[in-house]
VOZAMI-113917 format. One record per atom (N, C-alpha, C): residue in one letter; x, z, y. Coordinates in steps of 0.05 Angstrom, whole numbers, plus 5000, padded with zeros to 4 digits. Atoms other than C-alpha are relative to their C-alpha. Example, Ala and Ser with C-alpha at 12.3 -4.5 7.8 and 13.67 -1.06 7.14 Angstrom:
<recs>
A501850004976A524651564910A501850005024S498449994976S527351434979S498550145022
</recs>
This chain:
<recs>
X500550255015X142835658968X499249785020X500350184984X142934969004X497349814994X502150145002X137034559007X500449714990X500150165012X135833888969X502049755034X499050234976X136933519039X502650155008X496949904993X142933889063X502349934985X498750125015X146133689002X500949795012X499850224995X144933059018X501149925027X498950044974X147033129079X503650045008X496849905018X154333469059X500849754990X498650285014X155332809021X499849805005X500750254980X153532369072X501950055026X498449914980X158132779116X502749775011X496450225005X165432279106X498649675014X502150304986X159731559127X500050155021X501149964976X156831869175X498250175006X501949935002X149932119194X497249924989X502650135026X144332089137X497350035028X502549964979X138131949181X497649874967X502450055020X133431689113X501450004982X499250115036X133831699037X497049864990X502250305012X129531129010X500950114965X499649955028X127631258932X498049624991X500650225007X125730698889X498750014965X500249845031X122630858815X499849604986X500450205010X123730208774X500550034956X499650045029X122930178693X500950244993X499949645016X122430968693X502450145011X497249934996X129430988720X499950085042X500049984969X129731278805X501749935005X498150124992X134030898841X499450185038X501749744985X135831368912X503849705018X498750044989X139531018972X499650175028X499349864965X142031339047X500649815006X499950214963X140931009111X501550275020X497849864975X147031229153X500849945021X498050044969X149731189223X502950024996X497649905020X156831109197X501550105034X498749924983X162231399236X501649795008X498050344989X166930849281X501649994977X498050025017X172331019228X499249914985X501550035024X167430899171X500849724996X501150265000X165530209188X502749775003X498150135027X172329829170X499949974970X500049985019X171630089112X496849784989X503050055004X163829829105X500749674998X498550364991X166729059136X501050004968X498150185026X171629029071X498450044989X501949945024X166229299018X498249745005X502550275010X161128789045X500949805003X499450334999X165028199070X498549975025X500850074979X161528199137X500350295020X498749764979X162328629211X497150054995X502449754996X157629219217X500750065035X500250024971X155529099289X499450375015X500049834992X156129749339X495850105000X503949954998X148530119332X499049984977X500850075030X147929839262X499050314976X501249845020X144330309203X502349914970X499250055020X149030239140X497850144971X501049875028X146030349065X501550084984X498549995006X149030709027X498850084973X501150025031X147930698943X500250304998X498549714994X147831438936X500350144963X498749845023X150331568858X502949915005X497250135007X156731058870X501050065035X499749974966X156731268955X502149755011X498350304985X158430458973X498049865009X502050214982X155430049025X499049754985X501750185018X150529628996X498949805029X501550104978X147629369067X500349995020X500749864973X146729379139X497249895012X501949964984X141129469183X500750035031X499050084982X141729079250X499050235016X500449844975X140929489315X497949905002X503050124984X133229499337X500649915023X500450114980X131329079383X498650135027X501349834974X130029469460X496849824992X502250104991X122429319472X499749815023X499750294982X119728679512X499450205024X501949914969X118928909594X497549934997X502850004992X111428969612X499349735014X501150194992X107928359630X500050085029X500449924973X108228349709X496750065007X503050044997X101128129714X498450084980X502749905012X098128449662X500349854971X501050155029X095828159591X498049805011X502750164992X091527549604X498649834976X499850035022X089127399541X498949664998X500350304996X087126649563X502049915001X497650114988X093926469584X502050104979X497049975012X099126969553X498950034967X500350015021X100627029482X499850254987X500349685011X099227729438X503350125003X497449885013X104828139441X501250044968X500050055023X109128059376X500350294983
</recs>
């Protein structure tokens, strides 16, 4: 017997790789989307559904009763380099 997430993972297989399922409970009713790493092939497909490019690195959403890109989620941003000199909390500004 397969596990609740493996499922989910099986039918996330054809996108890509399920890395989260986000639930949502609104007016009694659960609403359940996948955050995918789509596959290169995927993401044509993703471009015509939303009308915009799904940049390389990008997270797609994916609606998971109707399995159609609802979203993307840009590539994180690398972290800032280290202050040479340090933090000077007179001078520089908080890290954001």
């Amino acid at each position: 017997m397969i596990s609740a997430w493996e499922g989910m993972h099986r039918r996330c297989q054809p996108v890509g790789q399920l890395e989260y399922v986000v639930e949502s409970r609104h007016d009694g009713e659960l609403e359940t989307w996948y955050v995918v790493r789509p596959h290169e092939a995927y993401a044509p497909h993703c471009e015509e559904e939303l009308g915009h490019s799904v940049p390389p690195g990008s997270r797609v959403v994916v609606e998971a009763t109707s399995m159609r890109p609802v979203g993307v989620l840009e590539p994180e941003l690398p972290e800032p380099p280290p202050m040479s000199a340090g933090y000077n909390p007179y001078f520089d500004l908080p890290p954001a």
